[in-house]
N, C-alpha and C positions, 0 to 999 in steps of 0.2 A: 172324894170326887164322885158325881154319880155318873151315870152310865150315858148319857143322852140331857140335852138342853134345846128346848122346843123355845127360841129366841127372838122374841119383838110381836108376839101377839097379844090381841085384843082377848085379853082373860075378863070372862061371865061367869060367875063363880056356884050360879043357880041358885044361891040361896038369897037374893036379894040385897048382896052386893054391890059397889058402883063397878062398872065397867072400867079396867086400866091395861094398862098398855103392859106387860112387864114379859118374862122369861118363866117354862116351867121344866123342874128339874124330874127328872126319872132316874131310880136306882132300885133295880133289882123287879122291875116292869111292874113297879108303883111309884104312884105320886110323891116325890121326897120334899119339894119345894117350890112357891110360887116368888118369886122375886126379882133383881134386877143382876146382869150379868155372874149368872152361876154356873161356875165350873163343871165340863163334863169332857169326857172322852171324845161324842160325836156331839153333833149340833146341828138345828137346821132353825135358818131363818123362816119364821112366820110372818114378817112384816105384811100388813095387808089380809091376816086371814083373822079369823075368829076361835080362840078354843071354849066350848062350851059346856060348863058342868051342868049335872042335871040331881045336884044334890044329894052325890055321892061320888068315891073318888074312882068316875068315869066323865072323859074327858070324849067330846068330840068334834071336830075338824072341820071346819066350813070354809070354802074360800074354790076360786078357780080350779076345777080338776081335784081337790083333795090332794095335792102333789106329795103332801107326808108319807102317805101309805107308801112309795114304791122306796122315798128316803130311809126309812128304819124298821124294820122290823118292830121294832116295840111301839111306834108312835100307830103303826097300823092296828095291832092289838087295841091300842086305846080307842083307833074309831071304833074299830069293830064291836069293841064291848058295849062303847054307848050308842050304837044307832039301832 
């Protein structure tokens, strides 16, 4: 099970990619998985935001307020790394 499931965003995957709709899993405050309904301990809907990779595994957060950062500690980590 991982740790965290970032659920219903717009994943850019930066490397030239199509843009999809899906869920991404975090275990162990790395990217473990991109895909649809993956199991985690916590979860926070992203419907409506955007995660964006910049072709490497940092992920970062776009949308109303960045509302993730205050949601989980790790998913904060992740803007932080990529902005």
């Amino acid at each position: 099970m991982h740790d965290l499931s970032i659920r219903g965003a717009l994943i850019l995957d930066g490397l030239g990619g199509e843009p999809r709709v899906a869920d991404l899993a975090v275990k162990d405050g790395k990217i473990a998985a991109i895909g649809q309904s993956l199991p985690a301990r916590e979860s926070i809907d992203a419907a409506g935001l955007a995660l964006i990779g910049r072709g490497r595994p940092a992920i970062a957060a776009l949308g109303p307020g960045n509302g993730l950062e205050s949601t989980a500690a790790i998913a904060e980590s992740l803007v932080r790394r990529a902005a």
